[in-house]
C-alpha positions as CSV (number, residue, x, y, z in Angstrom):
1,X,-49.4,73.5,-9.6
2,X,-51.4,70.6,-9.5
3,X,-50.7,67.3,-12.2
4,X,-51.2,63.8,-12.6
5,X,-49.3,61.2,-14.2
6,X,-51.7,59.2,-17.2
7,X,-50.7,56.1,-18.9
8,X,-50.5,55.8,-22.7
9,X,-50.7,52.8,-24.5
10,X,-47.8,52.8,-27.0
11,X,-50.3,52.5,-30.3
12,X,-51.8,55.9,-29.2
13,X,-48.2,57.8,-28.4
14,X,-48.0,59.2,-31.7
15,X,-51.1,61.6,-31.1
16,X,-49.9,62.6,-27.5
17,X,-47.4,65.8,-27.4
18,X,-46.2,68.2,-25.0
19,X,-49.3,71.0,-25.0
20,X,-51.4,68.9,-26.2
21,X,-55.5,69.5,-23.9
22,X,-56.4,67.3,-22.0
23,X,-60.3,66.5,-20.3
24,X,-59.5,65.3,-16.7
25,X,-62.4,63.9,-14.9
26,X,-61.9,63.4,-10.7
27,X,-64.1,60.5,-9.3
28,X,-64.6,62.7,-6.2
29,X,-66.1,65.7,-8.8
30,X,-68.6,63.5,-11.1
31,X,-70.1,65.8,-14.2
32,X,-67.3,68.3,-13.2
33,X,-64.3,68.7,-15.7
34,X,-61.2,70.2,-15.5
35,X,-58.7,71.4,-18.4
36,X,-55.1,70.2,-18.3
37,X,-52.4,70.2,-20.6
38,X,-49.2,67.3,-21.2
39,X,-46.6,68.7,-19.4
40,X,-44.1,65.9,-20.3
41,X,-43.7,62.6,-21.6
42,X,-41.8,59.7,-20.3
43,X,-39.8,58.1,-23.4
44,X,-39.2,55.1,-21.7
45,X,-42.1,53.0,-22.0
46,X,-43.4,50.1,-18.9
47,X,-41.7,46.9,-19.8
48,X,-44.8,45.2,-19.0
49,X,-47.7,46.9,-20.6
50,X,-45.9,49.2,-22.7
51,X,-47.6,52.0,-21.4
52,X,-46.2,55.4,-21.6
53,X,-46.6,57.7,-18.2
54,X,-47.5,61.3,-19.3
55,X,-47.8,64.5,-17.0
56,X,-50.5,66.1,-17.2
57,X,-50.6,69.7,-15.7
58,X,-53.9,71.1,-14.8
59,X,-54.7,74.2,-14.6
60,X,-57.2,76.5,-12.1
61,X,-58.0,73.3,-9.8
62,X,-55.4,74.0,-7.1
63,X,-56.8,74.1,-3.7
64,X,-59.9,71.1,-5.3
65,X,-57.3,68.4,-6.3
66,X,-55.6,66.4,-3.8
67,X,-53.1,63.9,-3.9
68,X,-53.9,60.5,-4.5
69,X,-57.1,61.3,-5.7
70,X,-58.5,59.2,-8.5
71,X,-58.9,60.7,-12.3
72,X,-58.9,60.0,-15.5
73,X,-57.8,62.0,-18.7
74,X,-59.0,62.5,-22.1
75,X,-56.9,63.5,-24.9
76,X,-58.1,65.9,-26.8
77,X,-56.6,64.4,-30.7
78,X,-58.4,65.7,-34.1
């Protein structure tokens, strides 16, 4: 399957959980979305930034997605 690793900043961990939706938007697919869901979550935070690296597995994007490809998440929170 096809994933990508997000950063979250530790302030917002507490909302982020394995299954939790996430929005992925791909700079090489503007207005296109595609649905993902954290797969796992890094409990060791970056000593510099405190940011938390989450994997995020999408789903139904297989053969569109390549690596190295530029995206960014939403977190879908209540």
């Amino acid at each position: 399957g096809v994933f990508f690793e997000a950063e979250v900043p530790s302030e917002e961990l507490s909302k982020v959980q394995v299954g939790t939706q996430v929005r992925v938007a791909v700079d090489a697919f503007p207005g296109r979305q595609f649905s993902g869901t954290v797969a796992f979550i890094n409990p060791l935070a970056d000593s510099v930034g405190r940011l938390f690296k989450v994997r995020v597995q999408i789903s139904g994007a297989d053969q569109d997605l390549k690596p190295g490809m530029f995206a960014k998440g939403e977190i879908v929170t209540k």
